[in-house]
C-alpha positions in Angstrom: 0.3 19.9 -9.5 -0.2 23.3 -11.0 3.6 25.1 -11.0 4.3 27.8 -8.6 4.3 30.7 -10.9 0.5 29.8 -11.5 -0.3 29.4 -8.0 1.5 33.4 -6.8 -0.6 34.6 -9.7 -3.6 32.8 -8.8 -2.6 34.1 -5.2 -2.0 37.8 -6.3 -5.7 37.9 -8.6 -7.5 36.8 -5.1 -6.1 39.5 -2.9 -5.5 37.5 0.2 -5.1 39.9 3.4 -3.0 38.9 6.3 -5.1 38.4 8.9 -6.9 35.3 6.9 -3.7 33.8 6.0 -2.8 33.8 9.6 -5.7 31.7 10.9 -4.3 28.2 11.5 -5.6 25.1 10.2 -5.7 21.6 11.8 -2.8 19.6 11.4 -2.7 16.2 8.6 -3.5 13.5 10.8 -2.1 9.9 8.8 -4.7 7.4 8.9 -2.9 4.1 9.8 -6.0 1.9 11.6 -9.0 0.6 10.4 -10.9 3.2 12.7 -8.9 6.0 11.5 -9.7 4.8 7.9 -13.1 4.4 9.1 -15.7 6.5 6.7 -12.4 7.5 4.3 -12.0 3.8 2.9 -13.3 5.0 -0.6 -10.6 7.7 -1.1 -7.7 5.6 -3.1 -4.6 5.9 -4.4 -4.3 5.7 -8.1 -1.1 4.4 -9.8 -1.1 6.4 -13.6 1.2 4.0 -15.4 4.9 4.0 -14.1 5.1 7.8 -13.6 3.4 8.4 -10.5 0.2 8.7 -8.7 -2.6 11.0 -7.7 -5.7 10.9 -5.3 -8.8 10.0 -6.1 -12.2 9.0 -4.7 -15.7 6.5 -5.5 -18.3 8.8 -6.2 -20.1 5.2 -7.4 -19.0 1.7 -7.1 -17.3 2.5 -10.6 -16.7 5.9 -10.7 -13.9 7.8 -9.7 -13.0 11.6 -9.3 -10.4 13.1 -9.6 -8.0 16.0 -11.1 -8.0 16.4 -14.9 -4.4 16.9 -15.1 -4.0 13.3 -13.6 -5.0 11.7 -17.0 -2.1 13.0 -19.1 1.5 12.4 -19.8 3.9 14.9 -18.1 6.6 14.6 -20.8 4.8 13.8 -23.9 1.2 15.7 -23.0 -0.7 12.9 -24.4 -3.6 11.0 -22.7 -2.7 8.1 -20.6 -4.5 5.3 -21.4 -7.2 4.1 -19.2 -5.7 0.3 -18.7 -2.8 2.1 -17.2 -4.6 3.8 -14.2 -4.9 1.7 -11.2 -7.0 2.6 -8.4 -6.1 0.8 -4.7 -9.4 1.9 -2.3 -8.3 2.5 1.2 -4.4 2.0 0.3 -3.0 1.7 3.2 0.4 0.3 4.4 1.0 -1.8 1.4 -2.7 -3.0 1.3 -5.7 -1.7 -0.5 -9.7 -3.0 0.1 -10.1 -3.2 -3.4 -7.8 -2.9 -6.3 -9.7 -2.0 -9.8 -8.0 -0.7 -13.4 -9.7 1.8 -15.0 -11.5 0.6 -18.5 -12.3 4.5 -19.2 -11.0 8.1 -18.4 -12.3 11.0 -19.4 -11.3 15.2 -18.2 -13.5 17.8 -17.8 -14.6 18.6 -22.0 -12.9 21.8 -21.7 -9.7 21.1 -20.0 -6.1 21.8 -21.9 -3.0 20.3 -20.6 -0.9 22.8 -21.8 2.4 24.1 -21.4 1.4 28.0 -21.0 -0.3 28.0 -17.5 -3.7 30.1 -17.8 -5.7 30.5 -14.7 -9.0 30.2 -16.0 -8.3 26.5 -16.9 -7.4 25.6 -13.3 -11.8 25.7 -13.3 -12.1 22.7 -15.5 -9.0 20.6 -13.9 -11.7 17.3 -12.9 -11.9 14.2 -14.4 -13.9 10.8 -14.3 -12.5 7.4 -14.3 -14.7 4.2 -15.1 -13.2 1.1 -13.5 -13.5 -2.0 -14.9 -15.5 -3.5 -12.1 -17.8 -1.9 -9.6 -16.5 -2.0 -6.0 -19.4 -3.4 -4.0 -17.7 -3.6 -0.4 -20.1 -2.6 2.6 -16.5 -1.0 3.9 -16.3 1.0 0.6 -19.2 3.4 0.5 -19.1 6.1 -2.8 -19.1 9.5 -1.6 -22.2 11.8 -2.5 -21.4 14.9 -4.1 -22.8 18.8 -3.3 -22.5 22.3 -4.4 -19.5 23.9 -3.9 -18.7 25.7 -0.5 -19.0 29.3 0.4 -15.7 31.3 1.8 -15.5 31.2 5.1 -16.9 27.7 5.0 -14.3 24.5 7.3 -13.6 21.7 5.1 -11.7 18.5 4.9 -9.4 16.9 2.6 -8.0 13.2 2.7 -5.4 13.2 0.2 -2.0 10.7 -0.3 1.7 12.9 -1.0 5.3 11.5 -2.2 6.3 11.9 1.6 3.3 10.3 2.7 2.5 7.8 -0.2 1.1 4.7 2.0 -1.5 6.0 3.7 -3.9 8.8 3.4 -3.4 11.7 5.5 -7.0 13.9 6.5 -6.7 17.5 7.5 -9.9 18.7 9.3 -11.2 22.1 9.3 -9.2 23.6 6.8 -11.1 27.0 5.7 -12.3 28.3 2.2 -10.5 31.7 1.7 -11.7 33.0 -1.1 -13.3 32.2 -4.5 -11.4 33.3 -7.8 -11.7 33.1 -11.2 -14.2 30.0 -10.7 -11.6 27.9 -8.5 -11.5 28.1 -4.6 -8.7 28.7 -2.2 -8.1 27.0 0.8 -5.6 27.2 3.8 -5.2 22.7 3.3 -1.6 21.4 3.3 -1.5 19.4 0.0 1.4 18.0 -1.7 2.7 16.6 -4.9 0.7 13.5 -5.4 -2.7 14.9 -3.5 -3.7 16.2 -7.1 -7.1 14.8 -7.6 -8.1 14.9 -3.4 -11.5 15.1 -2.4 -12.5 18.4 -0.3 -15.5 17.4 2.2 -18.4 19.4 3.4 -19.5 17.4 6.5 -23.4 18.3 6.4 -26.0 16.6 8.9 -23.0 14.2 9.7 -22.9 12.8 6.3 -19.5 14.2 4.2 -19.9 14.9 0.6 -17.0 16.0 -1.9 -17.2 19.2 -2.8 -14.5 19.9 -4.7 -11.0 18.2 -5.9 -7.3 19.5 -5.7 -5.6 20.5 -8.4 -2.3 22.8 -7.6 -0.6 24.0 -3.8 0.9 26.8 -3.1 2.5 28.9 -0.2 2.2 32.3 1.1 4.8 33.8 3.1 4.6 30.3 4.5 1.4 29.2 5.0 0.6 26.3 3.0 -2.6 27.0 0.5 -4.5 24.6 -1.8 -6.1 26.0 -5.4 -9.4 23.5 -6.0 -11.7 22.8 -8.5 -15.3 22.9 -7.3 -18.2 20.5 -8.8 -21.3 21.8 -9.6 -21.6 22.3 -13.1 -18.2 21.1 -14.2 -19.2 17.9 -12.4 -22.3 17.6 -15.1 -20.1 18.5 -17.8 -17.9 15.2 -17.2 -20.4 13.3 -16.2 -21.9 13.8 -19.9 -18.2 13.3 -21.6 -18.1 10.0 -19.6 -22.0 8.9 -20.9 -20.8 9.9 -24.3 -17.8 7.6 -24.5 -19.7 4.2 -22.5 -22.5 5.1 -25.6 -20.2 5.0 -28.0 -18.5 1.5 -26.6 -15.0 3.5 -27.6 -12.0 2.2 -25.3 -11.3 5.5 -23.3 -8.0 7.5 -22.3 -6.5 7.4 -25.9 -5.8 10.4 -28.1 -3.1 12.2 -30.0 -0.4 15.2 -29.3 -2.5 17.6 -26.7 -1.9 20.7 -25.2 -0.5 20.9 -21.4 -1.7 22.8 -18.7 -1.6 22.1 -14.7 1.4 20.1 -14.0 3.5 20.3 -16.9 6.5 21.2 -17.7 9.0 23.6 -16.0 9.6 21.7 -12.5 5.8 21.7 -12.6 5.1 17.8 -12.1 1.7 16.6 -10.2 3.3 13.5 -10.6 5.3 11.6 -8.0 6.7 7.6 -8.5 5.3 4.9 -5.9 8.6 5.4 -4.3 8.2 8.8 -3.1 10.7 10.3 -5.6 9.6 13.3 -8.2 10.0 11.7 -11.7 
């Protein structure tokens, strides 16, 4: 997750008045049951090596989504290699529907992971994971994906979070405050570990991910979420990922890189499996 000074800065640039902020949002509610889980199943948890995890989500049967930042090494600020991200669909109390490693990873082509935080890159903080074998469970449906919400516009998110890292937690009708600098803010209660969530438009009953988490944040209290929106930044990865399967290249390996959300300074997105911040 993106660290706190970000986040008031980001908070400061949008202008927030009061009388927003103040407008409650539903509580999390943990999804223990198979109906709970019901229609949520293809939101996972995914295990980056032995640092920690992040959310993520099936936008295909071998296609996941998530936040940019997840793909890189906290310490080190170089790419994790694919083979080392796991994803478990539907984890939930120590069982996942499926359990798939990921045989490519690629962030949004314009996304830094570095050390000075810069709003503007928060906008590019997505990234697509290839697992190694489709998911084809009639329980496990990929999500379809839309343009990103308006402000003013209820939302949901179903996200995992070191306090809460074995089962998924969905808060309904969370709100889109306000749009800034190309990201969205939102009054959802994420956590470390819900880096990479899907945000849900429900539209003609059908939900479709809108957006993904990338940094929380707090004002005077009230618990806010920064999120990267699809759209075209969506396309933009999409392309990266063609461009690696094309060129057969293994995926998730480069040199020294530059950090941006989540590193450094206290900053971690990361949490370990154990609920502990690394």
């Amino acid at each position: 997750m993106v660290y706190r000074r970000l986040l008031l800065t980001l908070l400061c640039l949008a202008a927030l008045a009061a009388p927003i902020l103040a407008q409650d949002a539903a509580e999390l509610r943990r999804l223990d049951t198979g109906d709970d889980v019901r229609g949520w199943s293809a939101v996972g948890r995914l295990n980056i090596g032995k640092q920690g995890f992040c959310t993520g989500a099936l936008i295909t049967p071998q296609i996941v989504l998530t936040a940019g930042h997840c793909l890189f090494d906290m310490q080190t600020g170089e790419r994790i290699s694919a083979d080392q991200i796991e994803f478990l669909a539907g984890w939930r109390n120590g069982q996942a529907l499926a359990y798939r490693q990921g045989r490519r990873a690629v962030p949004h082509p314009e996304f830094a992971y570095e050390g000075a935080e810069r709003v503007e890159r928060v906008v590019y903080d997505l990234a697509l994971i290839e697992l190694d074998q489709p998911i084809l469970l009639p329980g496990v449906v990929p999500y379809e994906t839309d343009e990103k919400p308006r402000k003013g516009d209820l939302v949901n998110v179903v996200s995992y979070a070191h306090d809460r890292n074995d089962a998924p937690s969905l808060q309904e009708e969370c709100k889109v405050l306000a749009r800034q600098s190309g990201t969205l803010i939102l009054s959802c209660n994420v956590d470390f570990g819900s880096s990479g969530a899907p945000v849900f438009v429900i539209r003609d009953g059908v939900a479709r991910v809108v957006s993904v988490v990338s940094a929380k944040a707090d004002l005077d209290g009230q618990p806010l979420a920064i999120v990267t929106p699809l759209g075209e930044s969506l396309v933009a990865a999409r392309a990266a990922l063609e461009a690696e399967m094309v060129a057969g290249g293994e995926g998730g390996r480069t040199g020294s890189v530059r950090v941006i959300s989540g590193g450094g300074g206290g900053g971690a997105k990361f949490v370990k499996p154990d609920g502990t911040a690394p």
